[in-house]
Each structure stands twice: as structure tokens, then as C-alpha cells.
VEXDREN-2710 file (C-alpha; in Angstrom, 1 decimal):
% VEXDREN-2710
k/r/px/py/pz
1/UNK/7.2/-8.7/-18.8
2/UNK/7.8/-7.6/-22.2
3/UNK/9.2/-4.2/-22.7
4/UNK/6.9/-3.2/-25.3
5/UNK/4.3/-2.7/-22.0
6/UNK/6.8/0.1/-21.9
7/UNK/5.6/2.3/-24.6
8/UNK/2.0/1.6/-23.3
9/UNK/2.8/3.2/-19.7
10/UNK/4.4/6.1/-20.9
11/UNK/1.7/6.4/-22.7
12/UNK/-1.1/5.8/-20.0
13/UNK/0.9/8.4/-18.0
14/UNK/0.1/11.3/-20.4
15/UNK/-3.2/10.2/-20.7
16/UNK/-3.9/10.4/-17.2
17/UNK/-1.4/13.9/-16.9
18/UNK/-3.9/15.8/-19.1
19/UNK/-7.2/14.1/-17.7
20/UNK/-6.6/15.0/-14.6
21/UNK/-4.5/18.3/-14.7
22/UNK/-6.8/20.6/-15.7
23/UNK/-9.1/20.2/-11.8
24/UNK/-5.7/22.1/-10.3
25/UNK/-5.5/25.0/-13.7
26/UNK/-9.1/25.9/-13.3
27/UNK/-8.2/29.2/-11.6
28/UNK/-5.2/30.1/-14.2
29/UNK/-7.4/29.3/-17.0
30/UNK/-10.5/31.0/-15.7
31/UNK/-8.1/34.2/-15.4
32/UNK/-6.5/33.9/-18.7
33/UNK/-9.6/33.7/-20.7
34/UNK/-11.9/36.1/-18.5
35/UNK/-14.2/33.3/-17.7
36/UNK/-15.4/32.2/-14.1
37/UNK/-14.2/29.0/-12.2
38/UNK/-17.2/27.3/-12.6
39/UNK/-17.3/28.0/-16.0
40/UNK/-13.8/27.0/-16.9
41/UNK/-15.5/23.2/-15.4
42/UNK/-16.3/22.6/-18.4
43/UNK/-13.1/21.9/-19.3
44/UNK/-13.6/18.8/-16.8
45/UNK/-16.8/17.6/-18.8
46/UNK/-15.2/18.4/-22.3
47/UNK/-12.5/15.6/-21.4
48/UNK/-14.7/13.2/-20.4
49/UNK/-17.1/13.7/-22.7
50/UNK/-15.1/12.9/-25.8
51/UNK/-13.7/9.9/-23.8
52/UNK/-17.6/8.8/-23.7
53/UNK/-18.4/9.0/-27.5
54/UNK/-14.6/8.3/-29.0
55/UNK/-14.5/5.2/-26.8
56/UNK/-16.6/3.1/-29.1
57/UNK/-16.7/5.6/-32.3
58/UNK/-13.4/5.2/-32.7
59/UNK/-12.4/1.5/-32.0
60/UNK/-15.2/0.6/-34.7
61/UNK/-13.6/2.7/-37.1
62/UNK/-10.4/1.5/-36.6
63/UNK/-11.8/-2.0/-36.5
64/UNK/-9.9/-3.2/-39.4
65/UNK/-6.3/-1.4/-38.6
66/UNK/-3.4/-3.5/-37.6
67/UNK/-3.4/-2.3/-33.7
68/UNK/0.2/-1.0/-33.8
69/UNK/-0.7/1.6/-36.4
70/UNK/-3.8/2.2/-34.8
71/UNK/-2.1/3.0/-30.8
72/UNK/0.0/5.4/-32.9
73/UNK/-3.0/6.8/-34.7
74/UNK/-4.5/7.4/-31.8
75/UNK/-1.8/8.8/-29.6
76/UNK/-1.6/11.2/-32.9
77/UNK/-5.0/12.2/-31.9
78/UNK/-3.9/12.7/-28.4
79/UNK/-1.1/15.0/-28.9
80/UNK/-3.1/16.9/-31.5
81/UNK/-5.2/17.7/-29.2
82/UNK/-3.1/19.1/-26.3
83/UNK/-1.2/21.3/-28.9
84/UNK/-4.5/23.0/-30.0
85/UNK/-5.5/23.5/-26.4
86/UNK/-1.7/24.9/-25.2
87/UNK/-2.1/27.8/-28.5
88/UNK/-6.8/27.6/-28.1
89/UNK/-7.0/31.8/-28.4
90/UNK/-10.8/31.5/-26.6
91/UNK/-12.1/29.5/-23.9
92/UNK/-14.8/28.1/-27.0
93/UNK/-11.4/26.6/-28.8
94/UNK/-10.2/25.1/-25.7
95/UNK/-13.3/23.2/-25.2
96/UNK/-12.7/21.5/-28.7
97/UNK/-9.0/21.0/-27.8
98/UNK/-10.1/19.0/-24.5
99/UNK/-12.5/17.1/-26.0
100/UNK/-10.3/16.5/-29.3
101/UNK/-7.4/15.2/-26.3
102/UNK/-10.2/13.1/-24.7
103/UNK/-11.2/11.0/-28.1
104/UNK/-8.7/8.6/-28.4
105/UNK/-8.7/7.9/-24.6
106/UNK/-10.7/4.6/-24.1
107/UNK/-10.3/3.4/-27.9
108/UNK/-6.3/3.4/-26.3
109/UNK/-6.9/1.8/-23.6
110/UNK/-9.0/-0.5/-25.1
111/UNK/-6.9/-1.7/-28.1
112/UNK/-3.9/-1.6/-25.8
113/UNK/-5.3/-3.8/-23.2
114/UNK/-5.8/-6.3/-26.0
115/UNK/-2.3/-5.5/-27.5
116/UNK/-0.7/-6.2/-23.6
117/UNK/-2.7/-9.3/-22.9
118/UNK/-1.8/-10.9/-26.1
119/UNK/2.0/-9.8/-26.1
120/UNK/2.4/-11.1/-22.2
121/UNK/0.6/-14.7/-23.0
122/UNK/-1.8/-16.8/-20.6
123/UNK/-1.3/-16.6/-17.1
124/UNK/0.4/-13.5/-16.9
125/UNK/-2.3/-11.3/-19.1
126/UNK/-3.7/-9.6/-16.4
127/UNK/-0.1/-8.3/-15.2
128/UNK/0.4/-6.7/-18.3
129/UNK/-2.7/-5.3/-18.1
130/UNK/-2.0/-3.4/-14.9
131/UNK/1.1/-2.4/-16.1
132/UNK/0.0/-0.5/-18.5
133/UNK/-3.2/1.3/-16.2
134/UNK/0.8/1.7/-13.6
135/UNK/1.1/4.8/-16.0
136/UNK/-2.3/6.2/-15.3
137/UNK/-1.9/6.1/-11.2
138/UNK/1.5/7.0/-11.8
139/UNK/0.5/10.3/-13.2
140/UNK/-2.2/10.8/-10.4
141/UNK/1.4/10.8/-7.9
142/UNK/4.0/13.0/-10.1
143/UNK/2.2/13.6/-13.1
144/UNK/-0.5/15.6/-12.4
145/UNK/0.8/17.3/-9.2
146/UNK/4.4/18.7/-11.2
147/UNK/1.5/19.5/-14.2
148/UNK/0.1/21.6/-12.1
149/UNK/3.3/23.2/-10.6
150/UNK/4.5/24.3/-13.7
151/UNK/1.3/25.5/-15.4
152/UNK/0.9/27.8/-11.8
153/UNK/4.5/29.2/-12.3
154/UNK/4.8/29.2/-16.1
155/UNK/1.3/29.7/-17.5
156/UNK/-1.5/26.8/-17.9
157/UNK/-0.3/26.2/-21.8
158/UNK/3.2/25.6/-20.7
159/UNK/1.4/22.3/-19.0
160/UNK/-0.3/21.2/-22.4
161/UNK/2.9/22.2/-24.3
162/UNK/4.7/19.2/-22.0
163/UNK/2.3/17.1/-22.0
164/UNK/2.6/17.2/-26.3
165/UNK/5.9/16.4/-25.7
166/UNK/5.2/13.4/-23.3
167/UNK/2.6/12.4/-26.8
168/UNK/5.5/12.5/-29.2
169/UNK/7.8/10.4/-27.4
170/UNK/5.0/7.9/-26.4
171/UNK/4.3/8.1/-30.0
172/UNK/8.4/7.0/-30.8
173/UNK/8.3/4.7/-28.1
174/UNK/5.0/3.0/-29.5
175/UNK/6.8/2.8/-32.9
176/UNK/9.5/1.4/-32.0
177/UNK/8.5/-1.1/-29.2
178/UNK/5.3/-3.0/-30.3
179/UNK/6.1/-5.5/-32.5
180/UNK/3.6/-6.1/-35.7
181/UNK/0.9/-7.9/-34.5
182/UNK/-1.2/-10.1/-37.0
183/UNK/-4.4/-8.8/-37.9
184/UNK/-7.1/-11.3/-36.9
185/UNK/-8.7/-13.1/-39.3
186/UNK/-12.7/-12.3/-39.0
187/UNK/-12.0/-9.1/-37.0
188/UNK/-14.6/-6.1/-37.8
189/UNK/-17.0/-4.0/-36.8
190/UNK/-19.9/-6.7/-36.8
191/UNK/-18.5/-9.1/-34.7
192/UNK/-17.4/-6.3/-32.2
193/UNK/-20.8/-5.1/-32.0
194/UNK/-22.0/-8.7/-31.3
195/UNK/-19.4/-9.2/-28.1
196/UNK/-20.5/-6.2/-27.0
197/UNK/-24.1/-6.8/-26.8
198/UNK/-23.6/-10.2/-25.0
199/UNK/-25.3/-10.2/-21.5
200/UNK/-21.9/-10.7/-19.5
201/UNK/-20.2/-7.9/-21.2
202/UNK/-23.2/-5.6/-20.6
203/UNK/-23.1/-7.0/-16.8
204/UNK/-19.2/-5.9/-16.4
205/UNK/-19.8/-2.5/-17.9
206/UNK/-22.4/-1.9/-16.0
207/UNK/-20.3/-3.0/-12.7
208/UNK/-18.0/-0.7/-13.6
209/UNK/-20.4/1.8/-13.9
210/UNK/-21.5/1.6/-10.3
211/UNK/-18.4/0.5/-8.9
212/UNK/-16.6/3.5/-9.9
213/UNK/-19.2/5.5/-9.5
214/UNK/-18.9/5.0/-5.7
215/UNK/-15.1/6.3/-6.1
216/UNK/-15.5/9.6/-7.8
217/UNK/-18.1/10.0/-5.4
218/UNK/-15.7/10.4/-3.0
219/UNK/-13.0/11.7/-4.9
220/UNK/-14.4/14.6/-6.3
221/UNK/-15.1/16.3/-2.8
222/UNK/-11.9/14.7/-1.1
223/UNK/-10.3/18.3/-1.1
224/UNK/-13.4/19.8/0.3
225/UNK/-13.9/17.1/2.6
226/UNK/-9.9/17.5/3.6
227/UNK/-10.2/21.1/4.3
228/UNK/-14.0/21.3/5.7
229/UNK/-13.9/18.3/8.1
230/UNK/-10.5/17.1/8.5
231/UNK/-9.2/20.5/9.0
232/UNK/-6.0/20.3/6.9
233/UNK/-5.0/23.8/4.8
234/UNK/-5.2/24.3/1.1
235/UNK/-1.9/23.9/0.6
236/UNK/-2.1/20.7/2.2
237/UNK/-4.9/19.3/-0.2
238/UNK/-2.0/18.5/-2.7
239/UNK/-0.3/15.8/-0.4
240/UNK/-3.8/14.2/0.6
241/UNK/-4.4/13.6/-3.3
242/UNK/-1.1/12.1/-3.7
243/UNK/-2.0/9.6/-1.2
244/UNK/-4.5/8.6/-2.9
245/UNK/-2.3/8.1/-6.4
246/UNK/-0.3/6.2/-3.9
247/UNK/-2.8/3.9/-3.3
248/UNK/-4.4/3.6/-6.1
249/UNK/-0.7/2.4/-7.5
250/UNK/-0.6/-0.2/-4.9
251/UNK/-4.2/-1.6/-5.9
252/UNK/-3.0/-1.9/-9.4
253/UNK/0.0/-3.6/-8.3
254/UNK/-1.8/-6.3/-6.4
255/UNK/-4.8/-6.7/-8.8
256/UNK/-2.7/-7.9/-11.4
257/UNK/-1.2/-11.0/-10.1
258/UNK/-4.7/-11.5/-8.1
259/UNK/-6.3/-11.2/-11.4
260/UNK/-4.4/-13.8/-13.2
261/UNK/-4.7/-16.2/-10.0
262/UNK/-8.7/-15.7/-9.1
263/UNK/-10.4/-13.4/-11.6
264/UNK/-13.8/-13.3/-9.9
265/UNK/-12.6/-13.6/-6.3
266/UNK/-10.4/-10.6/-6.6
267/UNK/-13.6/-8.2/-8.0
268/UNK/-15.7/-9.2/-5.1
269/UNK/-13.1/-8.7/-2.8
270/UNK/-12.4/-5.5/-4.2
271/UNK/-15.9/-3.7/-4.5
272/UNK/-16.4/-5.4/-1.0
273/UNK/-13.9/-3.8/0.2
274/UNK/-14.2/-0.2/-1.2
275/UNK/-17.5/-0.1/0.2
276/UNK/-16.5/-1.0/3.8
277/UNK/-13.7/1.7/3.5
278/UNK/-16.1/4.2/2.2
279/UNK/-18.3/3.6/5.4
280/UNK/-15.1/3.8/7.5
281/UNK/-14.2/7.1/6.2
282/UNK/-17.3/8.4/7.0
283/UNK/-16.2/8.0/10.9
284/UNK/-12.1/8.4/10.3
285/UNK/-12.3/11.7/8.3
286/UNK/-12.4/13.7/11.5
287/UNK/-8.7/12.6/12.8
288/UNK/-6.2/13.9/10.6
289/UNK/-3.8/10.4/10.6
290/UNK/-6.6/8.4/10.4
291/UNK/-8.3/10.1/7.0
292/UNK/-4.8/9.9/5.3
293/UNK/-4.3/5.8/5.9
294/UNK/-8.5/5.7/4.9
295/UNK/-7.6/7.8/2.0
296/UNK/-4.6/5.1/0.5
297/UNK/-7.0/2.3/1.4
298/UNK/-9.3/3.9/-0.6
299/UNK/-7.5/4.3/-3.9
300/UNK/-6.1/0.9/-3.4
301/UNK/-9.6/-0.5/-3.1
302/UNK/-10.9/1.4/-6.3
303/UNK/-8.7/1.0/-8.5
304/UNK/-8.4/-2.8/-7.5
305/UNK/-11.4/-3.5/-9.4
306/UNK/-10.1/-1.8/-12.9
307/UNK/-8.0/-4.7/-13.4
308/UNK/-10.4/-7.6/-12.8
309/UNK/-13.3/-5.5/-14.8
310/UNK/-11.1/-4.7/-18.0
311/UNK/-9.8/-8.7/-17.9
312/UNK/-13.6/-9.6/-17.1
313/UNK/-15.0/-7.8/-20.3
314/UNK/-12.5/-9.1/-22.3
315/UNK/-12.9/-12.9/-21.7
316/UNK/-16.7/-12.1/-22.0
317/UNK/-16.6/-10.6/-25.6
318/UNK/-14.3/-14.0/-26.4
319/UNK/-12.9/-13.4/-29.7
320/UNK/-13.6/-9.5/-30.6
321/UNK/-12.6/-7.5/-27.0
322/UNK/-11.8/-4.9/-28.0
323/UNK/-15.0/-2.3/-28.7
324/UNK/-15.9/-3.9/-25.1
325/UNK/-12.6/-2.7/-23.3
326/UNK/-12.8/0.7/-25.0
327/UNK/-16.6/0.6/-23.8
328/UNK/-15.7/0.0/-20.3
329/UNK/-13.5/3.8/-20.5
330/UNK/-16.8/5.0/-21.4
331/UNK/-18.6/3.6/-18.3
332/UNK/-15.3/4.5/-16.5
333/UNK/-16.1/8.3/-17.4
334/UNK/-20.2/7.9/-16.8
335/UNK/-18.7/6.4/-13.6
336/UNK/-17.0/9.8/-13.0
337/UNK/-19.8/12.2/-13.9
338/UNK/-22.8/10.1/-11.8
339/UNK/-20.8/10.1/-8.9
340/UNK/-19.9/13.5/-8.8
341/UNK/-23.3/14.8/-9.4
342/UNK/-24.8/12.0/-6.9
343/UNK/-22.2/13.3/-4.3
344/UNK/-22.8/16.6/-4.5
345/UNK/-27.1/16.3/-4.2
346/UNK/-26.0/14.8/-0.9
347/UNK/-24.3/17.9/0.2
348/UNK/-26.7/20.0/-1.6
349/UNK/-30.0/18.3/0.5
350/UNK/-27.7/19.8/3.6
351/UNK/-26.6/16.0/5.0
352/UNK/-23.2/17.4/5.3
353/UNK/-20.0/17.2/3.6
354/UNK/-19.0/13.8/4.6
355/UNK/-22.5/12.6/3.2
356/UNK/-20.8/11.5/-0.2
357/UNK/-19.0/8.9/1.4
358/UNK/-22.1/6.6/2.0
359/UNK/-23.3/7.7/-1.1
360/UNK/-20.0/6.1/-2.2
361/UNK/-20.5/3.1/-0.2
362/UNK/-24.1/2.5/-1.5
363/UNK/-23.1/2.9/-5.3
364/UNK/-20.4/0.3/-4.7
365/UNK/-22.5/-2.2/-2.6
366/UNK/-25.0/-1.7/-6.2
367/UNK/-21.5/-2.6/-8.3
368/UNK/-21.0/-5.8/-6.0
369/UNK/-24.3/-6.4/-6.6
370/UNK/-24.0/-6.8/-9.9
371/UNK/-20.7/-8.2/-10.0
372/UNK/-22.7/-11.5/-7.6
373/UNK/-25.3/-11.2/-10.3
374/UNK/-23.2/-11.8/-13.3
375/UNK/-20.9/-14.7/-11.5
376/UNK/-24.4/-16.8/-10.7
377/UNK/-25.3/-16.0/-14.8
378/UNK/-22.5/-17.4/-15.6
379/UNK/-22.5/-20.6/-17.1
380/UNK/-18.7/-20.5/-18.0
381/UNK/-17.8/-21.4/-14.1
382/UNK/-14.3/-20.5/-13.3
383/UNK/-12.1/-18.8/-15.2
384/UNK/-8.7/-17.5/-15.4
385/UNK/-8.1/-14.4/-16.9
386/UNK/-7.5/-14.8/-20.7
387/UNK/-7.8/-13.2/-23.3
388/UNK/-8.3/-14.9/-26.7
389/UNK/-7.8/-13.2/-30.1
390/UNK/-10.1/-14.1/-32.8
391/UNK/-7.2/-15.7/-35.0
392/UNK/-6.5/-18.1/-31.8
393/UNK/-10.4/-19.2/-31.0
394/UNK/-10.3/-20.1/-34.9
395/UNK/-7.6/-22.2/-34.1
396/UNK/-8.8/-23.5/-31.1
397/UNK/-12.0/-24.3/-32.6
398/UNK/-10.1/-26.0/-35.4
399/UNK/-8.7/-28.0/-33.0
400/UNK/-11.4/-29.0/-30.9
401/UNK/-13.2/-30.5/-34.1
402/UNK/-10.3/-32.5/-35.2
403/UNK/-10.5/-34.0/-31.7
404/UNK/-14.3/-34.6/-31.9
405/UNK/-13.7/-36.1/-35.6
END
């Protein structure tokens, strides 16, 4: 694999440090700035919501910029934006810092998905592919969990403080790993905005929608669930969500190569999947040893289907992918509010706390659902998982006429 993928994991690993970091400082920030825990949630939704609206904004404004100066650009915007939130004097400026952080996020991960798939070449796109999202479970197993260490023993802006300092050096490694890429002839907003609005594309995203949605739904009472049902202490909670990083690594190391081998197999297998282990949970969460292997299984089954989705999007929007594989961060993030707030009306209607686990397994039986329904749409047939750069379907194109003529 190239070593440029590199600079993109280091990358992806601060990314996913400061998305996630802030769910274990809500308490030290609440304190700091004399607002209430619930309040200081916020935060959460700040992140995710500039994730949601700079996913597209920016990618079609940076349409036109070679995509090595644009990942710097928008790592630029990253770091910015966890150095106003380690010096934000009010909880109002901190807000604006979290959702300045959370603007480049998908654009990133969208132009450097494009960037990896083209540097590793056909038949090994996919791997690069989850070699860079290695970075984003990565920080869900040291990241986040040493993030959180230090902004409980040094103060919660000592965390953003590092995690500027993780920007800067992703920035260097960026410049100095990624090679110069030729622009592609064609490239702009209009043609992104077309591969976007193609009916496969529109399928994936809303896949990942669902798919995910089932996840979070999960996810974002595991502590509560570990703690409530399983019986495990607070102090405990921290390991049970580093079994889950764990697993979610391990997905995105077998997706890859399973990606680039059966593209459609592996996202049926993997939404399958999650939704039997979601149903399982809903019986092993009550034996300590048995809710820690369901919990690996189940990060390995979500985040199996990133890998498949991203490669999915991209083939589908051909020759312009990447406004769809920022787009698909945005439904990755819709993904994470639905299922939170569809988890927690199940516990609110009094089913109990393990109710968000069929939730879970419902919302990813609808992803499969659509998944089926977008493979029988599909009048491509089989396909491996490639990504093809404007420049290279002119040529192709080219080509394909001289053979006709």
C-alpha cells in the first residue's frame, strides 16, 4: 500500500479523537462553563451538525482545487477549529468551535477516499479505502479513551490543545506524502451535482442512512445498557467501549479485501449480519462475558458496511465521486442522530433499556432492505470495486470509440 495512505490515517485518527471525545468531557465542560450536562450535549450535536451541512457545502466549493491542496485546506479548517474551542471563553463560543472542527469532516473523507482509491489502483481500491477509515476506529481504541484521560486530569482544553497538534502534523504529513494529483479534466460542481442525484447513489446514501442508524442505536445507550442491565461499574464502561473500537477495527480490516473481492456480497453480508447480532444482544446483554464478545461482534459488523457503502457510492457517481462520498458522512451523521433519538423513544415508551437493540436490528434489516433493492435496480450486474476518475472514463471512453470505429 502506498505510504501516502499514511498521512490520511493520521489524519482520520484526529478526526475521530475530537468527534468522539467530547461524550467522556461533558461533565468537565459542564463545570467549567457553569452549564448543565444536558446542556453541554449540545456540543455532541454542534459536531455533527457541521459534519451534515460542510459535507456537501464544502466539497462543491472546493470542486475545482487540486485535492492535495484541498485535504490540507481542509485539515486547516480542522485544526482551526479545535484551537478556538481549547481558548472558546463561553460555552456560546464553544459551540462555534465544534461545529467550525466538524465542517471539513466528510468533505475529508470524501475527497480522501477518492485521493486513496486512485493512488492504490484497481483491485486494491477498497483496501486503501479502509486504511484510511483504520485511523477513525483506531481513535475509538486509544484515541478517544487517553483524550479523555488527560482532559479529566489536565482540564478539557488541554484535550483540544492535543488534538491541534495531532491537525498540524497531519497537516505536514499530508504535505509531504500525497503526491500532486492531476486535476480532472471536466471536474466541477455541475457534474458533481449530476452523480449525486443518480438513483443508485441516492439508494447507497440512503443505506447508509438506515444501516448506521441501527448502530448508533445501540451505541449511544451501550454505557447505560452496560451498567443498567449488564451490571458492570462506571469505571468499567471505558473498557466495554474499547471493545467495541476493537471490533469495529477488525470489521474495517476484513471489509477491505472483501470489498475489493465481492462488493455487493460483502454489504449484504454485513447489514445481515449486524442485524442478527443486534437481536442477539438483546438476549446476551444479561451475562457479563457474553455482552462483551456481542459487543466486538457488533462493531465489527457495523463498521463492515462503511467500506462497501463509501466504494458503492463511488462507482455509482462514475466519474465525479466525490460530492457523493462526502454526502455519505452526511448520512453517516443523520445515521447518528436518528438512531439515538429512535433508541431513546424506546426507552422513553418504558420497553426497557435493552429495547434499542431491536430498534437497532429493525433499522438495519430497513438498510438491507435497501441495499436488496438497489442490487435488483441495478442494471450494471457485478462489479468490482473501482473507482474511476473523470480524466480516466474520458480516456476510456476515447478508447472504447476507437474500438467501435
Amino acid at each position: 500500500m502506498p505510504v501516502a495512505l499514511l498521512a490520511l490515517a493520521v489524519s482520520a485518527f484526529g478526526i475521530g479523537t475530537t468527534e468522539f471525545v467530547m461524550m467522556g468531557l461533558l461533565p468537565n465542560v459542564a463545570d467549567d462553563l457553569g452549564t448543565s450536562v444536558p446542556t453541554a450535549g449540545y456540543l455532541v450535536s454542534a459536531y455533527a451538525l457541521g459534519v451534515v451541512f460542510g459535507a456537501p457545502l464544502l466539497t462543491a466549493l472546493g470542486s475545482r482545487i487540486p485535492r492535495k491542496r484541498m485535504l490540507i485546506l481542509l485539515m486547516g479548517v480542522f485544526t482551526l477549529g479545535n484551537l478556538a474551542s481549547a481558548f472558546a471563553p463561553t460555552f456560546g463560543t464553544l459551540v462555534a468551535g465544534r461545529v467550525l472542527a466538524g465542517l471539513p469532516h466528510g468533505a475529508f473523507f470524501g475527497v480522501g477516499s477518492v485521493v486513496a482509491a486512485r493512488l492504490a489502483g484497481e483491485g486494491r481500491q477498497a483496501r486503501a479505502v479502509a486504511m484510511m477509515f483504520l485511523g477513525l476506529t483506531v481513535a475509538n481504541i486509544v484515541g478517544v479513551p487517553a483524550a479523555t484521560l488527560l482532559g479529566q486530569h489536565l482540564g478539557w482544553r488541554a484535550t483540544f490543545l492535543v488534538v491541534t497538534g495531532i491537525g498540524l502534523a497531519a497537516m505536514a504529513a499530508l504535505a509531504r506524502l500525497i503526491p500532486d494529483l492531476p486535476h480532472e479534466q471536466g471536474a466541477g460542481l455541475g457534474r458533481e451535482l449530476r452523480a449525486l442525484g443518480g438513483r443508485q447513489v441516492l439508494l447507497g446514501l440512503l443505506t447508509t442512512v438506515f444501516g448506521f442508524a441501527g448502530v448508533f442505536a445501540v451505541y449511544s445507550y451501550l454505557s447505560a445498557m452496560a451498567v443498567e442491565v449488564t451490571g458492570f461499574s462506571e469505571t468499567s464502561v471505558t473498557f466495554v467501549l474499547a471493545l467495541f473500537g476493537t471490533g469495529m477495527t477488525l470489521g474495517v480490516l476484513a471489509a477491505g479485501p472483501l470489498t475489493d473481492r465481492a462488493l455487493r456480497p460483502t454489504l449484504y453480508g454485513a447489514l445481515a449480519g449486524l442485524a442478527a447480532v443486534l437481536v442477539l444482544f438483546d438476549f446476551t446483554v444479561h451475562v457479563k462475558w457474553a455482552a462483551l464478545a456481542t459487543v466486538v461482534l457488533i462493531g465489527a459488523a457495523g463498521s463492515m458496511t462503511s467500506t462497501p457503502l463509501q466504494m458503492l457510492i463511488m462507482n455509482k457517481a462514475k466519474s465525479a465521486p466525490t460530492l457523493a462520498a462526502a454526502s455519505n458522512h452526511s448520512a453517516f451523521n443523520l445515521a447518528n442522530a436518528g438512531g439515538a433519538w429512535l433508541g431513546g423513544i424506546a426507552i422513553s415508551a418504558g420497553w426497557g433499556w435493552t429495547s434499542p437493540t431491536l430498534v437497532g436490528a429493525a433499522l438495519a434489516a430497513a438498510g438491507l432492505l435497501c441495499a436488496v433493492v438497489s442490487g435488483a435496480l441495478d442494471r450494471d450486474g457485478a462489479e468490482p470495486s473501482k473507482v474511476v476518475a473523470s480524466g480516466d472514463a474520458d480516456r476510456e471512453r476515447d478508447t472504447a470509440q476507437e474500438r467501435v470505429g
